[in-house]
C-alpha positions as CSV (number, residue, x, y, z in Angstrom):
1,X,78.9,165.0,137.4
2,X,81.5,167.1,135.5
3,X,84.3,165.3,136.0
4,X,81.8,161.6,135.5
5,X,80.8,163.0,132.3
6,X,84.8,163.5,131.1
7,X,85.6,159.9,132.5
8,X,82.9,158.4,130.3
9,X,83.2,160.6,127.1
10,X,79.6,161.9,127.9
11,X,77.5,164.8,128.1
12,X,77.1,166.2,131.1
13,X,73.3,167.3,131.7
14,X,71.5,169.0,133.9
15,X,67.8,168.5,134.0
16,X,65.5,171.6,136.4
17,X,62.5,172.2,136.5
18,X,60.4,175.7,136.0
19,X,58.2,177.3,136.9
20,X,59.8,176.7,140.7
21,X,58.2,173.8,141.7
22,X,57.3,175.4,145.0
23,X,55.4,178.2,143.4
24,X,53.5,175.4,141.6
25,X,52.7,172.9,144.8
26,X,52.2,176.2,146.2
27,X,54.3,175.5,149.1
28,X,55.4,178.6,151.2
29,X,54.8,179.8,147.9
30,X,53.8,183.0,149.3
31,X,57.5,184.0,150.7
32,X,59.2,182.6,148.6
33,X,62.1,183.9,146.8
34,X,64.6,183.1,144.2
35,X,68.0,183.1,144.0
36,X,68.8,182.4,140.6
37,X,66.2,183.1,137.7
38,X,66.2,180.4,135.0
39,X,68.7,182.3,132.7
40,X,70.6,183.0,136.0
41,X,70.9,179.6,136.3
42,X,71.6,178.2,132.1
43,X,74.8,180.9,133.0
44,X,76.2,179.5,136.1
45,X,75.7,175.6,135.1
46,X,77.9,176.9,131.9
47,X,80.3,178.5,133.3
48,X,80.7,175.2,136.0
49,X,81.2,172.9,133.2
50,X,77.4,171.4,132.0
51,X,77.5,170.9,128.1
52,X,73.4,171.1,128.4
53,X,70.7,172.5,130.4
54,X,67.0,170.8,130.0
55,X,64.2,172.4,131.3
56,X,61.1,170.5,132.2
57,X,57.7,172.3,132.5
58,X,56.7,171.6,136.4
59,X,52.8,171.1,136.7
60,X,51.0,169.1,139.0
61,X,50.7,166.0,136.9
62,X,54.4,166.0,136.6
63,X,54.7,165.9,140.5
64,X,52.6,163.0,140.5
65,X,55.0,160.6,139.3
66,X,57.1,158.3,141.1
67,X,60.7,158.3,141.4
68,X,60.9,155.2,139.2
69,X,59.1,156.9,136.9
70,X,61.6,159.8,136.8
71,X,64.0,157.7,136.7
72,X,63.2,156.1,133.6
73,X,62.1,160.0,131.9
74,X,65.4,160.7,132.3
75,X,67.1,157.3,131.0
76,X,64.0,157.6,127.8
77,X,63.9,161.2,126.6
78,X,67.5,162.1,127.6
79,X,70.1,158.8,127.5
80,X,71.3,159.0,130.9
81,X,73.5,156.3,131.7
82,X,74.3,157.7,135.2
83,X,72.1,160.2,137.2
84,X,73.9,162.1,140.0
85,X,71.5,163.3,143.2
86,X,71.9,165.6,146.0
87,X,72.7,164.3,149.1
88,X,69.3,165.6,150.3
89,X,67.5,165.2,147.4
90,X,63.9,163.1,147.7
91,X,62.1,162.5,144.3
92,X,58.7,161.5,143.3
93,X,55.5,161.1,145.5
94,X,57.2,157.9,147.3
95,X,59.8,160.5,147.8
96,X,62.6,157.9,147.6
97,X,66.8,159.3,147.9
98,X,69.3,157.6,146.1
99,X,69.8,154.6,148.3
100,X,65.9,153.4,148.0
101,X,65.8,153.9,144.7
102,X,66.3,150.2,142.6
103,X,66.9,151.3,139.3
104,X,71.2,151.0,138.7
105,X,73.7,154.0,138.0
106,X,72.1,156.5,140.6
107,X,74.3,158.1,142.5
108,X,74.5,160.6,145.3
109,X,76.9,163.4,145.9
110,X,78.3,164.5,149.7
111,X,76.7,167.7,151.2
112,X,79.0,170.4,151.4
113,X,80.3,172.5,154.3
114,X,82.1,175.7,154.7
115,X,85.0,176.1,157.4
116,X,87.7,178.8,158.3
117,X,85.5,181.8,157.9
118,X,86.0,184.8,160.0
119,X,83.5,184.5,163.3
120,X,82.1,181.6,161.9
121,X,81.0,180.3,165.3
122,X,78.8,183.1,165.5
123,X,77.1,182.7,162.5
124,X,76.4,178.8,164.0
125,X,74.9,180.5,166.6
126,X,72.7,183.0,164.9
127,X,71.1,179.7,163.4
128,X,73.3,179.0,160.5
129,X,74.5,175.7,159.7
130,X,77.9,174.7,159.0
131,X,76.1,172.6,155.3
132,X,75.7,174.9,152.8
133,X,72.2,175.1,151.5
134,X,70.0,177.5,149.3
135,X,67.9,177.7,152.9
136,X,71.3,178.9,155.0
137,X,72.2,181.4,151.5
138,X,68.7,182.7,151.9
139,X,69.4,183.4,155.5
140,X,72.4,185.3,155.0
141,X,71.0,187.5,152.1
142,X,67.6,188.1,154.1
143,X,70.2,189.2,157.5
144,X,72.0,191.3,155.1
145,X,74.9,189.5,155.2
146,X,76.1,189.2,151.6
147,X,80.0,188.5,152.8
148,X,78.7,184.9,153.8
149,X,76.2,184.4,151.3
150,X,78.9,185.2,149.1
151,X,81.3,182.8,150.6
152,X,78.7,180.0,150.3
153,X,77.5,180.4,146.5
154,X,80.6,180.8,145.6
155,X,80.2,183.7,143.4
156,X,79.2,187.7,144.0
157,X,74.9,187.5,144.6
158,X,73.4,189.8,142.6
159,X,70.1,191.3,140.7
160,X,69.7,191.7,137.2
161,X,66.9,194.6,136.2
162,X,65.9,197.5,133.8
163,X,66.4,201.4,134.9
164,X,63.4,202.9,135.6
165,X,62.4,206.3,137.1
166,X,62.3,207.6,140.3
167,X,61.7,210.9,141.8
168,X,65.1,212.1,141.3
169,X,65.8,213.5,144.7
170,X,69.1,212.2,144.2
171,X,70.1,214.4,141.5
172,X,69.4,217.2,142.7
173,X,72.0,216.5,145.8
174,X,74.7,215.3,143.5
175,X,74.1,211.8,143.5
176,X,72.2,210.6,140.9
177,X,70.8,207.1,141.1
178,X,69.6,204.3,138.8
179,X,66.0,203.1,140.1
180,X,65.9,199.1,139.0
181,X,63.0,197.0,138.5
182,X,64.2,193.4,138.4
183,X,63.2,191.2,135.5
184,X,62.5,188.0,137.8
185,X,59.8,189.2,140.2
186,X,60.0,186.5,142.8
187,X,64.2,186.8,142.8
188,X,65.2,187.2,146.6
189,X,66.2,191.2,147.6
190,X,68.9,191.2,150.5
191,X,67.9,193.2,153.1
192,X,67.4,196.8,153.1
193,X,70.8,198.8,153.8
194,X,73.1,200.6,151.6
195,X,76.2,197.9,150.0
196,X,78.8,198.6,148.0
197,X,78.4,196.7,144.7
198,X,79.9,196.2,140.9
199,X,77.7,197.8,138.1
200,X,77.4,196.4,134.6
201,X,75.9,198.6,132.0
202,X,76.6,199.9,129.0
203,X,78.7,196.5,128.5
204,X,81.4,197.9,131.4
205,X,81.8,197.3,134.4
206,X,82.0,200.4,137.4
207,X,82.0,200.8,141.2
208,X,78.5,201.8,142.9
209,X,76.5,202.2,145.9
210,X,73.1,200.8,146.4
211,X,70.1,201.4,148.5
212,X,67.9,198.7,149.5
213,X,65.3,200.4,151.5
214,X,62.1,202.9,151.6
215,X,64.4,206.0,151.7
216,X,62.8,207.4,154.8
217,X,64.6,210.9,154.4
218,X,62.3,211.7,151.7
219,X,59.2,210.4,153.1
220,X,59.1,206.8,150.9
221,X,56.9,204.0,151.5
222,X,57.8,201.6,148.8
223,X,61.1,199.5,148.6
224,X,63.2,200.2,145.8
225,X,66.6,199.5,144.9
226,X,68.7,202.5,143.9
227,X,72.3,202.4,142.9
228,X,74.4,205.6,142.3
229,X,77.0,204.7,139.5
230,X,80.8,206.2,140.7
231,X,82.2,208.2,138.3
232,X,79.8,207.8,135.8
233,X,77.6,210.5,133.9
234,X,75.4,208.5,131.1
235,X,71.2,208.5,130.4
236,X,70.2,204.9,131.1
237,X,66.7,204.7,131.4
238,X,65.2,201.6,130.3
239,X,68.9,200.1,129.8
240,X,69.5,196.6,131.3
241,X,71.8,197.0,134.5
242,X,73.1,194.5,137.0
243,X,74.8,194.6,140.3
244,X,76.8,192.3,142.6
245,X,77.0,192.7,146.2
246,X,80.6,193.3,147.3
247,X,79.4,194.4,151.2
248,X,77.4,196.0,153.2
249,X,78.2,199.7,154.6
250,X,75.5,200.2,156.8
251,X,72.0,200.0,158.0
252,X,69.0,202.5,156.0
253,X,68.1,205.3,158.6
254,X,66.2,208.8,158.6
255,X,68.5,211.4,158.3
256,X,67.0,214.7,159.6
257,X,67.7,216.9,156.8
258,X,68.5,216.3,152.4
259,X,71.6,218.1,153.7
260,X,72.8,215.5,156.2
261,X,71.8,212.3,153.9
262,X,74.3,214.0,151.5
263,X,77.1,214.3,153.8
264,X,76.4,210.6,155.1
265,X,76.5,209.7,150.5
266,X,80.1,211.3,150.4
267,X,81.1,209.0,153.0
268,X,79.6,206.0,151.9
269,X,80.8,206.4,148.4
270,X,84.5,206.7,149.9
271,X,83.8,203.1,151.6
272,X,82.7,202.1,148.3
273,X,85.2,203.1,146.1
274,X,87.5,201.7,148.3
275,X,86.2,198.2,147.7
């Protein structure tokens, strides 16, 4: 769309939709995750080129038109001279793709497919497909495995959040730890294990572990996402922080004493900061 936009001297636009429009037709709703929040998203579609992000409010009404309809939304309230589709995409209640639609300068792009990654054939077998998809992305993030989700978006995953407080058993082993709440609820968690990830805060960037998990050592119950910050020493409580998933170390287990969970942290800091 990019490079259609260049060719024609044009804007190029992207028109999404929020709230999710699954949340609204209340489709899997319950389950479902995110993995981008809107702002997430205005940042990416940026940095890819896209002069303009539009967002139309999603409501029940709105998924009652037909694709024609859409169609001529998008020509009315935004001048688009050429609208570019997914290869999967389906619009309006008729639920028409590119090829049934009768209105001219619609277009559809190829789907997109990943090849030469390490043990890829046994990621086909696990159930991934070789198309990349938000469904396969989920997948990966929800097996823990942020190497191929990674590979597929393109870009580091990560999770965007305040500094809250926790019990701070971790300080008083030597690892302190930054307790996150995200600021997008519904935003997708990978699955609980400790990763090594990048920390921004305090507008730089550092080296950190996280924990996904109920930290079973100390007798939790609720899932929180902990990060100890390498070599760094600051109050940060109620600070903006954000992580991205470089890999994961290793699954979250019971250790049988505080003293053996901080001999397993030394280690698992050295895999870190060798990231």
């Amino acid at each position: 769309m990019v490079s259609c936009a260049r060719e024609r001297g044009q804007e190029a636009v992207v028109v999404t939709f929020w709230p999710h429009p699954r949340t609204v037709l209340q489709q899997d709703a319950r389950g479902f995750r995110l993995l981008t929040s809107l702002e997430e998203k205005k940042v990416l579609l940026a940095d890819a080129g896209i002069d303009r992000v539009e967002v139309l409010p999603f409501t029940r009404d709105f998924a009652a038109m037909k694709a024609d309809e859409y169609i001529s939304l998008l020509r009315e309230r935004f001048d688009a001279s050429l609208v570019v589709m997914g290869y999967d995409n389906r619009i309006g209640t008729d639920r028409l793709t590119s090829s049934e639609i009768s209105e001219p300068g619609v277009v559809t792009v190829d789907e997109f497919a990943f090849a030469g990654l390490t043990a890829s054939e046994n990621y086909f077998s696990q159930g991934f497909a070789n198309a990349i998809s938000s469904t396969q992305i989920r997948k990966a993030l929800e097996a823990g495995d942020v190497d191929l989700a990674n590979t597929m978006l393109g870009y580091r995953y990560g999770l965007y959040g305040v500094v809250v407080a926790g019990n701070r058993v971790g300080r008083t082993i030597g690892f302190p730890t930054a307790n996150m709440q995200l600021y997008e609820p519904l935003k997708l968690v990978p699955a609980n294990g400790v990763y090594a990830v990048e920390v921004q805060v305090l507008g730089k960037k550092y080296r950190g572990m996280c924990n996904i998990g109920t930290r079973p050592t100390v007798g939790g119950t609720t899932r929180t996402i902990e990060t100890h910050i390498l070599d760094f020493n600051e109050d940060i409580y109620g600070l903006p922080l954000q992580i991205r998933f470089l890999a994961r170390i290793r699954d979250e287990r019971k250790f049988p004493s505080l003293e053996a969970l901080k001999e397993q942290l030394k280690k698992d800091a050295k895999d870190c900061g060798c990231m």
